[in-house]
N, C-alpha and C positions, 0 to 999 in steps of 0.2 A: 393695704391697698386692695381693692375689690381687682376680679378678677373672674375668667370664662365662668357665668354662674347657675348653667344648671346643664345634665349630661344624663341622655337616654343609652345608657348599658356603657359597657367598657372602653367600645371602639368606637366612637363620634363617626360616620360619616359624612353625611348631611346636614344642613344647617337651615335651620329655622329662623328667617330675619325677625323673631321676637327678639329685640336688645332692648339694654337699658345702659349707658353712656354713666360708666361711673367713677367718682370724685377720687381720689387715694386721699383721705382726711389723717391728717398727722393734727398733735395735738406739742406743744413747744413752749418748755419755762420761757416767757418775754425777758429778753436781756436786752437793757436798755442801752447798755456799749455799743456804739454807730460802726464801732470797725473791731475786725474777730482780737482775740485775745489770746495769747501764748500758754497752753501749761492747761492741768488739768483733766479729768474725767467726765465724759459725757455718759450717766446711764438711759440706757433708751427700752423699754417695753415694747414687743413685738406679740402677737395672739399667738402665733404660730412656731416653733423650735424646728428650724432645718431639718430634713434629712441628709445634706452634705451639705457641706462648705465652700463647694464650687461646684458652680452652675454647668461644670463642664460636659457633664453626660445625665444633669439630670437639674433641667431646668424649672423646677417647681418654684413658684415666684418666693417664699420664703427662704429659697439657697441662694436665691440670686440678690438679696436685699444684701446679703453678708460677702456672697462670692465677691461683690465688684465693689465692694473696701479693699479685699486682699490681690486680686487679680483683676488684671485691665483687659480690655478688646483694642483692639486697632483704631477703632474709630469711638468717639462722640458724637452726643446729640444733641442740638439745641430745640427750642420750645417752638420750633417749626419743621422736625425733625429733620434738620439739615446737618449733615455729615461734615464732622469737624476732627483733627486730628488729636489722636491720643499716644498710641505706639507709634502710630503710622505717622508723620511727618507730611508727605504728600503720597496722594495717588492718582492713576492716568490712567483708563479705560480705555479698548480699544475702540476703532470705529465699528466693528462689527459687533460688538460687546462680550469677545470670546477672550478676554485678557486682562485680567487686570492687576497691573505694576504698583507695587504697594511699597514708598522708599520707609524703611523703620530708621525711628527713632535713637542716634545715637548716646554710648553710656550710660543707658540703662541695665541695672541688676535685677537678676530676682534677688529676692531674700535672703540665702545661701549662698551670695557672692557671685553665683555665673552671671554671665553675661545672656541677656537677651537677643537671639539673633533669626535669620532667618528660617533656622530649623526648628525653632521652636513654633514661628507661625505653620510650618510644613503637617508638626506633627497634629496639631490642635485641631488644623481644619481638617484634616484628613479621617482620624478619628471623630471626629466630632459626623464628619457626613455617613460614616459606618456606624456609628453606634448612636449617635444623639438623636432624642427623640424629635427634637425641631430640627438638628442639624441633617438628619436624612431627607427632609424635605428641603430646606434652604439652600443645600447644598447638593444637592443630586445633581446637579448639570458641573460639578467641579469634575475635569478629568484627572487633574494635578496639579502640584506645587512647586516651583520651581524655586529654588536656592541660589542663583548667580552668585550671586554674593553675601556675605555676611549680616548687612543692612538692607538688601533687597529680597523683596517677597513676588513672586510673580504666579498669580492664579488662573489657573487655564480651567476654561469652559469647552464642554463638545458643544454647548447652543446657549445661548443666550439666558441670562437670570436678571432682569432690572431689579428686580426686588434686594442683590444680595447687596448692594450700596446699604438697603436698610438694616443687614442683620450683623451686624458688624461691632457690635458695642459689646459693653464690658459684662454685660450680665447676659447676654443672647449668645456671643461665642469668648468665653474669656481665653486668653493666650497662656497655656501655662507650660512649667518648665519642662519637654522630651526629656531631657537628664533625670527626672526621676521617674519617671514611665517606663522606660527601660521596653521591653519586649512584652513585659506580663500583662495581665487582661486591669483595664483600666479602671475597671469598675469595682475592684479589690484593692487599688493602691492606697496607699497609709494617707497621701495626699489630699485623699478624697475629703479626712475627714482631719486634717492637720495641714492645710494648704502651704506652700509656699508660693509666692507670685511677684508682681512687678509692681502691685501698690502702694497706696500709702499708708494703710495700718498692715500690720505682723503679725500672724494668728500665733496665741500666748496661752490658750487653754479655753476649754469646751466637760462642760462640767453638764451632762446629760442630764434635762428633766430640767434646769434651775437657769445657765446662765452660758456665756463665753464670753473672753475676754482679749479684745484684739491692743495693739498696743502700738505707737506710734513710729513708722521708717524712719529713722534719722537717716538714710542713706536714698530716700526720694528721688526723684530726678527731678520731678516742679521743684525746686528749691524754695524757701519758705511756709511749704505745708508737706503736711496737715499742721493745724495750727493746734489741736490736743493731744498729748501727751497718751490718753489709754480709752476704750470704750470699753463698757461694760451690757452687753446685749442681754436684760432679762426674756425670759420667756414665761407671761402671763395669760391664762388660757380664758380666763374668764374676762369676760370687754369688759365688768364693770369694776372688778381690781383693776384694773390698766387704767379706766379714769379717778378711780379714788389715790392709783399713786400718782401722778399728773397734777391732780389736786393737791395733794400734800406734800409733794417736792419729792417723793421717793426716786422720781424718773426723772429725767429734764425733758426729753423727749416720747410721747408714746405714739407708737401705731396700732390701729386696730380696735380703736376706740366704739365706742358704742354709739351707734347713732343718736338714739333715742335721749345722750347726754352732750352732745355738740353744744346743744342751744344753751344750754346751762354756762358747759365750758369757755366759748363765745361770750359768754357775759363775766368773766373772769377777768379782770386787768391786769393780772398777773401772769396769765397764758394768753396765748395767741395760735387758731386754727388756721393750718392751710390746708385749706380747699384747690387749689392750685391743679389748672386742668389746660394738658397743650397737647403737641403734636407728639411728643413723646411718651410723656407720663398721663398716658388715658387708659382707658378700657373700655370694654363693650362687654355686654353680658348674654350667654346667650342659652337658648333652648336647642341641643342638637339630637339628632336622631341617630340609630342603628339603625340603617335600610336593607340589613342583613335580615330583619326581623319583620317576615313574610307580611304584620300587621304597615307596619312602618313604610313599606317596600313600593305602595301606593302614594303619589306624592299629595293625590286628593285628601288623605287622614292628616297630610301634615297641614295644609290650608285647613280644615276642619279644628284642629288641635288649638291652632294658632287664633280663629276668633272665637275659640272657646276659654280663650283667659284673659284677663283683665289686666293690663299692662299697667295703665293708669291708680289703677289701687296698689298695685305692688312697687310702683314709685311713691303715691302719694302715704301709706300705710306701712310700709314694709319699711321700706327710703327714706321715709322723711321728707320727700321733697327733694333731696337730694342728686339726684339722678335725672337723668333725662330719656325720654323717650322718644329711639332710633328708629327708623324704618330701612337698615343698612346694615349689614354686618361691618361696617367701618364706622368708625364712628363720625360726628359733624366735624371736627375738629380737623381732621384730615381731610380739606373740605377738593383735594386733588383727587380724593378715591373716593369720597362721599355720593351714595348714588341713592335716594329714593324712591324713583318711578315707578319699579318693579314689584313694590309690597301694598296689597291692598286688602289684608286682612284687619278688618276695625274688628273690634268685641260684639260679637251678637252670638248670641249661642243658640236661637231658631234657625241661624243662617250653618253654623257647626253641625245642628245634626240632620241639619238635612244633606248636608255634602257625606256626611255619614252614612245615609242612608243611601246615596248615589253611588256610595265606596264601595256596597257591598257589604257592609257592618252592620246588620239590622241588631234592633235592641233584642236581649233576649228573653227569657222569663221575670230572670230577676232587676231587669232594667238595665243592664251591664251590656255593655258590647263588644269590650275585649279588655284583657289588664297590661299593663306595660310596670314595667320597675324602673323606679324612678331614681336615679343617681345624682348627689351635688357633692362639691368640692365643700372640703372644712370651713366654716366661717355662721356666724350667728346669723346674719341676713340670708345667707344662702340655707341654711336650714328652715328658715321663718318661710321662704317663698317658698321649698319644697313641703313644707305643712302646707301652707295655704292651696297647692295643689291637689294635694292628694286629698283634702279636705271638701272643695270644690269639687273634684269628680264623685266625692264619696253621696255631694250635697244633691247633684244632680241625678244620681242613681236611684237616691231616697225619694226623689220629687217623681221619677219616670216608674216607679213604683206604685206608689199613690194614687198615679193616675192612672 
């Protein structure tokens, strides 16, 4: 799944509404069976090998593809991102928005046999807003957890958070067991990378570098799934092993595929691509800033920056077409937060360096005007767009030279 796709220094900032709206392309042996089938191993190719096994304090979008097989969140989401019950059974928001009564889900286990219950949402969300790196933003306005009861979760606000209805799911805050947390620092626990949870696969073994291996809840609470027996999650670093095993049956399932091989794959009768793009499972891709960085600190440099790059080529070239181009840091999809008005950098890069020039940034001997270091997240396409820029400043340097 693509994801945040390109980052100026360590600490983001500011953001740049350059996005690109992008697909998560899975790639799927076609099974012609109309309804699922009991029994069996699904192996699935991912680009990427976790750093943890739950998403709980470290939500890298490759710990959370696995985390929320093993561990759930209180809520679900459907393909309009409406909030559906998972753990949580029902919930009631206060009228002022400072409360919200969360009934769980009764006779549910974790793994280990305990029961699921109120203190285990207590401890999740609590830690999770001390230490998680989404969870201290998501959750900053949580004062406390309340416990009444066994099955009741009651979350108190000092003001108001609309947004925390959205963060609620299995991979954004999973619910895992306080009984092995114990007191020690959470971020050392054995859990971390040997999870036990309330889902419906059972983490069974993580063979670092190569593979892990999750294995089916016979003790579920949805009763009749999961419907396979064991997964076996490779880790294939290069996109185009991942579609030569896809092609040969090595995988049934790959993510991470290579763009540049969809069209191919798509013409396979035997596989079937989803492109599959909703209110949940989207993304936006974006260019952000360090405005720590006295260059950056100017918001004129970042209008400047912005119609000095080519969106359109890095969709239609980079993407494949794939992708869409945003004028939003949300994307179309959410078309309740979707807002365009506000961005009117098109590509012209006469118009770039003259805002440059009004920044303060004159060219200097060498044609150069200032250097910035240039950060992207792992993935073939975000490396491809990060050449393609550093490539293009390097192009225009050479031309402002020359002349």
């Amino acid at each position: 799944m693509l994801s945040s796709f390109l980052k100026k220094f360590k600490f983001s900032q500011r953001l740049l509404h350059l996005a690109l709206a992008a697909l998560p392309f899975t790639a799927v042996a076609q099974d012609k069976a109309p309804t699922p089938v009991d029994g069996g191993t699904l192996t699935y190719a991912v680009s990427q090998e976790p750093t943890s096994l739950v998403s709980f304090l470290d939500t890298k979008t490759d710990n959370r593809l696995i985390s929320a097989k093993v561990t759930e969140g209180l809520l679900r989401y459907d393909a309009k991102f409406n909030p559906q019950p998972l753990l949580a059974t029902s919930w009631q928001v206060s009228a002022d928005g400072l409360k919200y009564t969360v009934k769980l889900r009764p006779g549910v286990k974790f793994h280990d046999g305990h029961d699921f219950t109120a203190e285990d949402v207590r401890y999740s969300v609590l830690v999770q807003k001390k230490q998680g790196p989404r969870g201290r933003i998501t959750l900053a306005n949580v004062e406390r957890v309340d416990a009444p009861d066994p099955l009741t979760a009651v979350i108190v606000l000092a003001k108001p958070a609309p947004f925390l209805i959205k963060a609620l799911s299995s991979a954004e805050l999973p619910i895992v067991p306080a009984h092995r947390y114990s007191d020690g620092d959470p971020l050392s626990n054995p859990n971390i990378s040997a999870p036990v949870g309330t889902g419906p696969f059972i983490f069974e073994q993580w063979v670092r570098g190569s593979h892990l291996v999750l294995r089916k809840n016979p003790n579920y609470w949805r009763k009749g799934t999961p419907h396979i027996d064991r997964v076996i999650v490779k880790f294939v670093r290069d996109p185009a092993a991942i579609s030569t095993a896809i092609e040969t049956g090595e995988v049934d399932v790959a993510q991470g595929v290579s763009l540049a091989d969809l069209e191919r794959l798509s013409a396979n009768p035997k596989l079937k691509v989803d492109d599959g793009y909703d209110g949940f499972l989207n993304n936006a891709s974006f260019l952000e800033f360090n405005v720590e960085n006295p260059v950056l600190a100017n918001p004129t440099v970042h209008h400047a920056i912005a119609q000095a790059i080519d969106r359109n080529f890095i969709r239609n070239t980079i993407y494949y077409k794939r992708v869409e181009v945003v004028n939003s840091p949300i994307p179309r999809v959410l078309a309740d937060y979707y807002d365009d008005s506000t961005f009117r950098d098109s590509f012209d890069v006469a118009a770039a360096n003259r805002l440059l020039d009004e920044a303060g940034q004159p060219k200097q001997a060498n044609g150069q005007r200032f250097s910035l270091r240039l950060s992207y997240i792992p993935g073939a396409e975000f490396k491809r767009t990060a050449d393609y820029l550093r490539a293009r400043a390097g192009e225009h340097q050479g031309r402002d030279r020359r002349r």
